[in-house]
C-alpha positions in Angstrom: -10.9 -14.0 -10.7 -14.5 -15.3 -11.1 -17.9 -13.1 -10.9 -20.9 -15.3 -10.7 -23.6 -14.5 -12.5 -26.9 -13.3 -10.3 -30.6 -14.5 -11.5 -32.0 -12.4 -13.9 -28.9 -10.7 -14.6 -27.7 -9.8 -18.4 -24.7 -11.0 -19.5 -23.5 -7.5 -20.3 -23.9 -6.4 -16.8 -22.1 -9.2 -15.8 -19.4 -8.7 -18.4 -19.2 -5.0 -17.3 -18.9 -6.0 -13.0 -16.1 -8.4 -14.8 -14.1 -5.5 -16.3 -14.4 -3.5 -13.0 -13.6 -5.9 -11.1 -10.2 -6.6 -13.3 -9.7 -2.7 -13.1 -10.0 -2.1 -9.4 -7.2 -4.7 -8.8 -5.0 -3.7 -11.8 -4.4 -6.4 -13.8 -5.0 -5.2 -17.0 -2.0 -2.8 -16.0 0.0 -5.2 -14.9 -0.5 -7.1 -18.1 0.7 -4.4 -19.8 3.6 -3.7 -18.3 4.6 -7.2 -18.4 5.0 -7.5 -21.8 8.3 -6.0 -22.0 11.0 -6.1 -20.1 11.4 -2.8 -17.9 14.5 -1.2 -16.8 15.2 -0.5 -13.3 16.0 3.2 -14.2 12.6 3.3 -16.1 10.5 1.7 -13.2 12.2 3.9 -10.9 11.2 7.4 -13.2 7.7 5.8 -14.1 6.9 5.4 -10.1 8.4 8.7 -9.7 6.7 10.5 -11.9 3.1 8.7 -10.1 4.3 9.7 -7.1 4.6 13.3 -8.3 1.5 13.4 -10.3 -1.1 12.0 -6.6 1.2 14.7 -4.7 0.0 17.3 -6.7 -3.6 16.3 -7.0 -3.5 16.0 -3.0 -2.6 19.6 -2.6 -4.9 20.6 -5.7 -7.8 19.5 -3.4 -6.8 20.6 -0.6 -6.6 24.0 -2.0 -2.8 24.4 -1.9 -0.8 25.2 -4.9 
């Protein structure tokens, strides 16, 4: 991942395009689930339980309950 640095840009806006850039694609994330091993079982329930969580903020705005 490189960002290049525009003219007249600050180094702390760059640093911050850096760290949203790294967010959007979820490295950091991945990072951190990589440094321990992960059951199957435990994947499976931590996906589940994602799954869950966007269903029910899909029907929150969409008004359903």
């Amino acid at each position: 991942m490189a960002i290049r640095i525009r003219e007249n840009e600050s180094l702390e806006s760059a640093l911050k395009r850096f760290k949203r850039e790294l967010h959007q694609h979820g490295v950091l994330e991945a990072a951190r689930r990589k440094e321990r091993y992960e059951k199957p079982s435990d994947r499976r329930r931590r996906l589940q339980a994602a799954a869950i969580r966007r269903a029910r903020r899909a029907a929150r705005r969409r008004g359903e309950r």
